[in-house]
C-alpha positions as CSV (number, residue, x, y, z in Angstrom):
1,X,-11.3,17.5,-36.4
2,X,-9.5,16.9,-33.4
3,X,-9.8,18.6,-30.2
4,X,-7.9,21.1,-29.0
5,X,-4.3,20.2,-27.4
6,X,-4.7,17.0,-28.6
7,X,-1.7,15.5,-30.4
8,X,-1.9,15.4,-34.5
9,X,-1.8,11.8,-35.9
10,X,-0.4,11.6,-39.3
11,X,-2.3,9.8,-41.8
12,X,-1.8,5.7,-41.9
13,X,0.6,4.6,-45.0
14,X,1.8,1.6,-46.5
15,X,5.5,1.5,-45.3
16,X,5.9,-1.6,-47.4
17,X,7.6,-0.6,-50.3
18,X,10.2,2.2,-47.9
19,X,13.6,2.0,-47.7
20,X,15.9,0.7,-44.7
21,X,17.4,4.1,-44.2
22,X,13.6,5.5,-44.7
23,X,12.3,3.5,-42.2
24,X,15.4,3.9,-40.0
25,X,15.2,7.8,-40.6
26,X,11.4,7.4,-39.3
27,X,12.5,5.5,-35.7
28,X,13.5,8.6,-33.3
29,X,10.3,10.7,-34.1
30,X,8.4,6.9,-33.5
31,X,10.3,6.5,-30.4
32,X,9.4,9.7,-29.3
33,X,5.8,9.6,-30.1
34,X,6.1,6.0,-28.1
35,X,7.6,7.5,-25.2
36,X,5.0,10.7,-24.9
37,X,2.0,8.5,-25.2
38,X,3.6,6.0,-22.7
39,X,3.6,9.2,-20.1
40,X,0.5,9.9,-20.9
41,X,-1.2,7.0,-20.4
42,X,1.0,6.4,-17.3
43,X,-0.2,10.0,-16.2
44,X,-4.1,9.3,-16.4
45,X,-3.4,5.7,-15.0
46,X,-2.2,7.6,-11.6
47,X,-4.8,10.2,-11.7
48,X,-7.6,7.2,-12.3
49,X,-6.1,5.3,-9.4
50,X,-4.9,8.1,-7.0
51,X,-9.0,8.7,-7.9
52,X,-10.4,5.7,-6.8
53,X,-8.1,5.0,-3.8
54,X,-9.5,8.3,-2.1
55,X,-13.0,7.0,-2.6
56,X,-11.9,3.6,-1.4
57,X,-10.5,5.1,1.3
58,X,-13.8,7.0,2.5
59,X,-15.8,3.9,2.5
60,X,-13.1,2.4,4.8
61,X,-13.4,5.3,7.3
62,X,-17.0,5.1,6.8
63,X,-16.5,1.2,7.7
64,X,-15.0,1.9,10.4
65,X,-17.3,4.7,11.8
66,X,-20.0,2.1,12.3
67,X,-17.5,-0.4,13.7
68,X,-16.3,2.0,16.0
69,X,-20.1,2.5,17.5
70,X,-20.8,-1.4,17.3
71,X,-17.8,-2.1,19.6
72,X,-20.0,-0.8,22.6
73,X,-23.4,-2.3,21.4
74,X,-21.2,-5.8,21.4
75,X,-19.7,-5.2,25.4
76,X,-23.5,-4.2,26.6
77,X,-24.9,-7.2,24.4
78,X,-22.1,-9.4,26.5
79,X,-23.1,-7.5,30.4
80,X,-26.6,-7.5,29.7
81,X,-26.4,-11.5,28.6
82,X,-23.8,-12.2,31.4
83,X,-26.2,-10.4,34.3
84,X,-29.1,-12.3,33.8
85,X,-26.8,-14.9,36.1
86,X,-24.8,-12.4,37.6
87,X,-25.5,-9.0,39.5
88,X,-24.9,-6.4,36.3
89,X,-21.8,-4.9,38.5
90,X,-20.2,-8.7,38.6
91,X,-21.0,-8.4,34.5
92,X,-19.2,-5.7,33.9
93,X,-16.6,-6.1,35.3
94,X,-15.8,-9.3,34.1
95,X,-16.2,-8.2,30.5
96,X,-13.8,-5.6,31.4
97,X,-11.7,-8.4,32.8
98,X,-11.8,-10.2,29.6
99,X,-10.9,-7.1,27.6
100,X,-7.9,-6.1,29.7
101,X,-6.7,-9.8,29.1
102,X,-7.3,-9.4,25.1
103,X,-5.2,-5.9,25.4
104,X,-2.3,-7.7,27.4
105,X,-2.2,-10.3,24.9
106,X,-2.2,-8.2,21.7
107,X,-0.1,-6.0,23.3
108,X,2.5,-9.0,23.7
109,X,2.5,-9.9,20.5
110,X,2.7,-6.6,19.3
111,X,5.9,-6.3,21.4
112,X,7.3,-9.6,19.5
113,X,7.1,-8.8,16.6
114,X,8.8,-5.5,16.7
115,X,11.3,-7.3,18.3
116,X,11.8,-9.6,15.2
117,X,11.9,-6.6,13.1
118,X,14.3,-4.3,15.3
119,X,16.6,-7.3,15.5
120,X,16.8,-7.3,11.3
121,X,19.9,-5.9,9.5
122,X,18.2,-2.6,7.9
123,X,19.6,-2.2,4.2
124,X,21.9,0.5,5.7
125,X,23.7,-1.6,8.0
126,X,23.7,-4.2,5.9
127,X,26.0,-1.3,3.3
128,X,27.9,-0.3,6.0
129,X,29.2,-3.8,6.6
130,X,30.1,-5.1,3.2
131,X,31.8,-1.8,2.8
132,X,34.2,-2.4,5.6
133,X,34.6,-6.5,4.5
134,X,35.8,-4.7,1.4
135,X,37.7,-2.7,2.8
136,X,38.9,-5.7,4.9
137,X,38.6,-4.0,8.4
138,X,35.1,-6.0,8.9
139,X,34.4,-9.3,9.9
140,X,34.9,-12.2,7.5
141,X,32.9,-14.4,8.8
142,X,29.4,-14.7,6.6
């Protein structure tokens, strides 16, 4: 018996011995059967992965929960080594020295790259310029 909402199957036949215009007749309620099911399925293959990206998402925040708190544990691991040669002020502040450097540098090449990608034609512009070459009030030159 099958469960309730669920779509009704027919009954398998032999569709050997039909007809072309039998079998021809048969094609829109097939194609239509084939395009419901093909929403279907596409339907619980988004719900399955919207699903498991959440929960793949929580473990990354999770993740970085504890990589959050181990950041500190690594910088008093790196003063508490350093000041056994140095006074612990001296430590201190050249790990902080060292991390203002690492800021400055990925800060630059943060800047650089944006650069790169502000200085691309966006898809827009790059309409808004064929459309006046068509028009032939643009530049020619390519």
């Amino acid at each position: 018996m099958p469960r309730e909402g669920a779509p009704t199957r027919k009954p398998f036949r032999d569709r050997a011995d039909d007809s072309l215009l039998t079998l021809l007749g048969d094609l829109p309620d097939l194609v239509t059967r084939l395009v419901k099911a093909e929403i279907d399925s596409a339907k619980a293959w988004i719900s399955r992965t919207a699903k498991d990206a959440g929960i793949g998402s929580v473990w990354f925040l999770v993740a970085l929960f504890f990589l959050f708190w181990a950041v500190p544990v690594v910088l008093v691991f790196a003063i508490a080594g350093l000041s056994s040669w140095w006074p612990v002020w001296l430590s201190a502040l050249a790990v902080l020295g060292i991390l203002v450097l690492a800021v400055l540098f990925f800060a630059l090449l943060g800047i650089l790259k944006f650069r790169k990608v502000l200085a691309r034609e966006n898809p827009a512009q790059a309409v808004a310029t064929d459309i006046k070459i068509a028009k032939g009030s643009g530049d020619d030159e390519l």
